[in-house]
C-alpha positions in Angstrom: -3.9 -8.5 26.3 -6.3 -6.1 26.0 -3.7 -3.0 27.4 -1.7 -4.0 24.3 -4.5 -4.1 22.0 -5.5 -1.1 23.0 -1.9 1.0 22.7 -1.9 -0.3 19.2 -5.1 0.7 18.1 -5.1 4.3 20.2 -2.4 6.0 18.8 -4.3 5.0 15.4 -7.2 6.4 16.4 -5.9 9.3 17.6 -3.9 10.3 14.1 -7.6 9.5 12.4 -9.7 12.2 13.8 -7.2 14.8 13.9 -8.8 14.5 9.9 -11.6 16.2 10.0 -12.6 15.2 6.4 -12.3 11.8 7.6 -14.5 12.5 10.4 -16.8 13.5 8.5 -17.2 11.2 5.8 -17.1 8.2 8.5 -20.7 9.9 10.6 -22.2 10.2 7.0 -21.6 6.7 6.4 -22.3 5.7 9.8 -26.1 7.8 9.7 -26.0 6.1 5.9 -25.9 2.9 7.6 -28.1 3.1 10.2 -31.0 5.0 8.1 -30.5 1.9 5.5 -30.5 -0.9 8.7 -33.7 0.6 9.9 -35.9 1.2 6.8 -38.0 -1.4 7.7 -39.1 0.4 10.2 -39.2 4.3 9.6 -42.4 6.2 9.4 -41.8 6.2 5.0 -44.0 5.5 3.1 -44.0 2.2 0.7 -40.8 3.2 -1.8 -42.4 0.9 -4.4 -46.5 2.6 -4.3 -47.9 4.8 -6.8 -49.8 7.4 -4.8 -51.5 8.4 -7.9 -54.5 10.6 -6.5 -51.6 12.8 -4.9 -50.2 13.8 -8.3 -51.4 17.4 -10.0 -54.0 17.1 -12.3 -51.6 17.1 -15.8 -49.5 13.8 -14.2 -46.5 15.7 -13.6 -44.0 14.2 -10.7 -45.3 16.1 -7.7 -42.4 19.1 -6.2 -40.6 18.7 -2.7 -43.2 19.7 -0.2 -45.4 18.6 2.2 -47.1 15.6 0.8 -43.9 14.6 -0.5 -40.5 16.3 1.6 -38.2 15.2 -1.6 -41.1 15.4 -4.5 -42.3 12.3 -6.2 -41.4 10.5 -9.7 -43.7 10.2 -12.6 -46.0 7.4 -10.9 -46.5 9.6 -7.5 -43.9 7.1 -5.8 -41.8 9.4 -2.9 -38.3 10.1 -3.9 -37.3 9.7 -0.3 -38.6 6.3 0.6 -36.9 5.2 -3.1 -33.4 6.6 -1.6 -33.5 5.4 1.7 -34.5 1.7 0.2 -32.1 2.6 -2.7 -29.2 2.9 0.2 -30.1 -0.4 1.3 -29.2 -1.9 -1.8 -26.3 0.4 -2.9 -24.6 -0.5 0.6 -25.4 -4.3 0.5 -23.5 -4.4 -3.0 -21.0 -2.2 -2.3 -19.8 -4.5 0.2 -20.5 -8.0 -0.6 -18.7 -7.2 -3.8 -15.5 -5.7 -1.9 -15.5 -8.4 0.7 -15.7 -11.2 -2.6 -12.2 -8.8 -4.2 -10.4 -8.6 -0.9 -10.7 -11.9 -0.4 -9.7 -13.6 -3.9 -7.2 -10.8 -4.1 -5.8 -11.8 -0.7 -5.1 -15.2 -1.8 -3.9 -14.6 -5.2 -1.5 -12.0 -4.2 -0.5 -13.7 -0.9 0.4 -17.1 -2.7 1.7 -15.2 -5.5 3.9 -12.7 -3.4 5.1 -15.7 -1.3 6.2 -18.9 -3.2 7.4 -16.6 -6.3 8.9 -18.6 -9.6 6.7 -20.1 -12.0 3.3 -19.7 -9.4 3.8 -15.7 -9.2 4.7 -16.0 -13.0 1.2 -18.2 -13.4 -1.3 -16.1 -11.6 0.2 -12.7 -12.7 0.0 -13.1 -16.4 -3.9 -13.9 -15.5 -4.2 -10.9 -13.1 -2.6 -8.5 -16.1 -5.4 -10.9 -18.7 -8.1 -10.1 -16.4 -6.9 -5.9 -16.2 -7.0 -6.1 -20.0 -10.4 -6.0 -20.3 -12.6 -2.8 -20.2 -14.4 -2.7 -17.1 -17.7 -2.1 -18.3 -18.1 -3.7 -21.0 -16.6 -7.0 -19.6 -19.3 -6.4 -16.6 -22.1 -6.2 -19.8 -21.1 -9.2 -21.1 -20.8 -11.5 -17.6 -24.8 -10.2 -17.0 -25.3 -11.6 -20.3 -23.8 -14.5 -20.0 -25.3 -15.4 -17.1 -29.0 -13.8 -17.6 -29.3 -12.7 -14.1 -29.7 -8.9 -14.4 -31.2 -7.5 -10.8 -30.0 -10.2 -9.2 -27.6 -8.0 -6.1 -25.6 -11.1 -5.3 -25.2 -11.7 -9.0 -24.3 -7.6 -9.6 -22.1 -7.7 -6.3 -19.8 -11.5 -7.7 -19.6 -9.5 -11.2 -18.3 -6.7 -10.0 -15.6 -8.6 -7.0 -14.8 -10.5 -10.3 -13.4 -7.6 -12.1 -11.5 -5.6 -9.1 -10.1 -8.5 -6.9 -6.9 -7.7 -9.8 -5.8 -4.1 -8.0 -6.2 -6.4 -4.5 -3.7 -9.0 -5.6 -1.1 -7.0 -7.3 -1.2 -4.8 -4.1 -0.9 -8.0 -2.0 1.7 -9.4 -3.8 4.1 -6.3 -3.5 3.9 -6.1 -0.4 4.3 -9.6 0.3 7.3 -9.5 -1.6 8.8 -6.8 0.5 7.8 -8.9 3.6 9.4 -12.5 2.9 13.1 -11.2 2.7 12.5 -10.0 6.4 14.6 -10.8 8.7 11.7 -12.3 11.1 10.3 -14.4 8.1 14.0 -16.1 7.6 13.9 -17.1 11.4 10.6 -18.5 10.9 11.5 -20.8 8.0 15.0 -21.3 9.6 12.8 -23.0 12.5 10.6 -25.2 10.0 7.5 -23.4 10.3 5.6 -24.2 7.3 4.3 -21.9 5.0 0.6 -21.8 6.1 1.6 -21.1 9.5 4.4 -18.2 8.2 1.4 -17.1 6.5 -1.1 -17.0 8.7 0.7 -15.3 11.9 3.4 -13.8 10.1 2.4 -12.4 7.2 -1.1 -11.6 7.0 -1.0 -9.7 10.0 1.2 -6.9 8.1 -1.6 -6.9 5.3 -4.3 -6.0 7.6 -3.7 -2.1 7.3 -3.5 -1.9 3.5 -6.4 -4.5 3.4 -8.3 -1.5 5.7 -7.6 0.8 3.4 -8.3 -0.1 0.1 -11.0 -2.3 1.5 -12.7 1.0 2.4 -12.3 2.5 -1.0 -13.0 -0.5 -2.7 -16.2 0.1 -1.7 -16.9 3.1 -2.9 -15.5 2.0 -6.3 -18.2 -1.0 -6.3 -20.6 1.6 -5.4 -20.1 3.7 -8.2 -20.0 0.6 -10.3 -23.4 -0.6 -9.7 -24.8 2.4 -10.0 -23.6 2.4 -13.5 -24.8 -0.6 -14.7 -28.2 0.3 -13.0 -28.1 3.6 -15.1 -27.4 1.5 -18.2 -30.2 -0.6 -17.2 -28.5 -3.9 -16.6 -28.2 -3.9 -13.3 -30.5 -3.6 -10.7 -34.1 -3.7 -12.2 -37.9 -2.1 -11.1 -39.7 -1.8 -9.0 -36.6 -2.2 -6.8 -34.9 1.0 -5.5 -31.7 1.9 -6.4 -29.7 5.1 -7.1 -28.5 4.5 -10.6 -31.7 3.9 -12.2 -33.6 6.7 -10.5 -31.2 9.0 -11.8 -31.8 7.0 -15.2 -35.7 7.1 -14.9 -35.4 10.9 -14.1 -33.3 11.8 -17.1 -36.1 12.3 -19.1 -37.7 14.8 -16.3 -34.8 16.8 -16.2 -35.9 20.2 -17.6 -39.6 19.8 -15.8 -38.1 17.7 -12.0 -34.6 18.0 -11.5 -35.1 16.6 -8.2 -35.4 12.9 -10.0 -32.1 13.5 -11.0 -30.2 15.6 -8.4 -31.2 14.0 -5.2 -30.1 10.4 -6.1 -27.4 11.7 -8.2 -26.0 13.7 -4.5 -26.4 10.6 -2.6 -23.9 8.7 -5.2 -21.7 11.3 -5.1 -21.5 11.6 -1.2 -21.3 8.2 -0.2 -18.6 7.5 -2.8 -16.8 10.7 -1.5 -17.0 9.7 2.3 -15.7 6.7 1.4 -12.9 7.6 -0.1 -12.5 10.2 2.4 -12.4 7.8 5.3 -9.8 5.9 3.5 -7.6 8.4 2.7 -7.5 9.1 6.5 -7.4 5.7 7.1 -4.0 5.6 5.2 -2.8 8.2 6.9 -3.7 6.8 10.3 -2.2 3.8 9.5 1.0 5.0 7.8 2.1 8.2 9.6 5.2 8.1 7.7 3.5 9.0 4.2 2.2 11.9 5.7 5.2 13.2 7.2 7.2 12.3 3.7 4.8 14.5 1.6 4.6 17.2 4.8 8.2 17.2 4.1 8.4 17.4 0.8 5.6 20.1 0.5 7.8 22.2 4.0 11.1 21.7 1.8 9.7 23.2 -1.4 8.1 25.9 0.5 11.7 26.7 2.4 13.3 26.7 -0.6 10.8 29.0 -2.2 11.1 31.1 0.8 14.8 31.2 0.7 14.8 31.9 -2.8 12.3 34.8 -2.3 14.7 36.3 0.5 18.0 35.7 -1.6 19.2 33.3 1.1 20.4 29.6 -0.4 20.5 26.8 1.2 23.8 27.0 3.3 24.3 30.8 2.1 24.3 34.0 4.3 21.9 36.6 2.7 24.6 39.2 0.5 25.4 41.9 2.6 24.8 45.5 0.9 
């Protein structure tokens, strides 16, 4: 069991770190991880003090040095306790939120994909009513609505609400590919029933695109709740977070850019490795995407070289 398991999973692994981008972005979310896991217990000072008598004598945030290695905001709090906690809360969001889309998405799509007619008519007309609405300002109003701003779990179900649509349409294609298989026809031809064609027929040919856009996903929900912390109805003070450091620093842009640039590189990063991890994850997974566009990219390049040399496909070059 464990021999098979491990010559499907190999030659995966394999294809991924021949990616060196991908490689990369996975250690910085792995460090990411473990810096945020072990906050608790990091010689860092408290994210959320004031160290007031450290500050220079006109109140200005303090420059990266050696009382403070990142500098310090406009109360003498350090900037680099504030980002590691800030990670904490980023990550937990980011994917809480993802897990909530994958799994409505999974079921809507799945169910949608699978029994077809008037149930994939049903919950696709609310999948496209749900897309209709502009992202942010439909996350504004839920907040609103239910007057829990800083609340994460709150943040992180807003923000599963809005993106579980792009899980489900992508479910339902594929499972629409997936039930005019031949090996699904045997299985209703045998009278399995549709949980159990479901459940061990199915759903294990979702698993790699649920990889994949379940690690993007969370880079999207990332970026998402760190811009309804910078709008100032997400995450609130004295709890760290990216998005509304960069917000607080705005205002000390010209006289500490580091309030703005070092929480503002750790957004863009993490949402970078992210994506970079799943890009190689699709590519890991899918081999034959990345030899279609290799091809495609080696026949435009013959052709160009062909052209170039006066040599057409099938041609011998003109003799003199």
């Amino acid at each position: 069991m464990e021999s098979r398991r491990d010559s499907t999973w190999l030659p995966i692994w394999y294809r991924f770190r021949r990616d060196r981008l991908a490689l990369c972005g996975g250690t910085f979310i792995i460090l990411l991880l473990l810096i945020a896991i072990l906050a608790p217990l990091l010689p860092i000072r408290d994210p959320n003090h004031g160290y007031y008598e450290l500050l220079p004598a006109d109140g200005r945030p303090l420059a990266p040095g050696a009382a403070f290695l990142l500098g310090s905001d406009a109360i003498g709090r350090d900037l680099l306790s504030r980002i590691i906690w800030g990670a904490r809360v980023s990550l937990f969001i980011g994917f809480v939120a993802n897990g909530l889309a994958l799994v409505v998405g999974l079921c809507v799509g799945i169910v949608a994909g699978y029994f077809g007619k008037w149930v994939d008519m049903l919950l696709m007309r609310l999948t496209d009513v749900m897309m209709a609405f502009p992202v942010l300002l439909f996350s504004i109003a839920l907040i609103a609505i239910l007057q829990r701003g800083g609340n994460v779990l709150v943040i992180a179900a807003v923000i599963a609400f809005i993106y579980w649509t792009a899980v489900a349409r992508i479910v339902r294609g594929q499972v629409l590919s997936l039930r005019e298989r031949e090996f699904i026809e045997a299985a209703r031809a045998g009278g399995g029933r549709p949980r159990h064609i479901l459940l061990r027929h199915v759903f294990p040919h979702l698993v790699p695109v649920l990889i994949v856009y379940g690690t993007i996903g969370i880079a999207t929900s990332i970026s998402t709740e760190s811009i309804l912390s910078f709008i100032g109805i997400g995450v609130q003070p004295p709890t760290a977070d990216w998005g509304k450091m960069v917000s607080d620093g705005q205002g000390y842009l010209f006289v500490a850019p580091w309030l703005v640039i070092f929480p503002g590189l750790m957004i863009l990063f993490t949402v970078l490795a992210f994506n970079l991890v799943g890009d190689g994850l699709r590519d890991a997974l899918d081999p034959r995407q990345r030899a279609l566009s290799r091809g495609v990219l080696g026949g435009v390049s013959a052709g160009g070289q062909a052209l170039a040399s006066g040599v057409g496909p099938g041609l011998e070059p003109e003799s003199a």
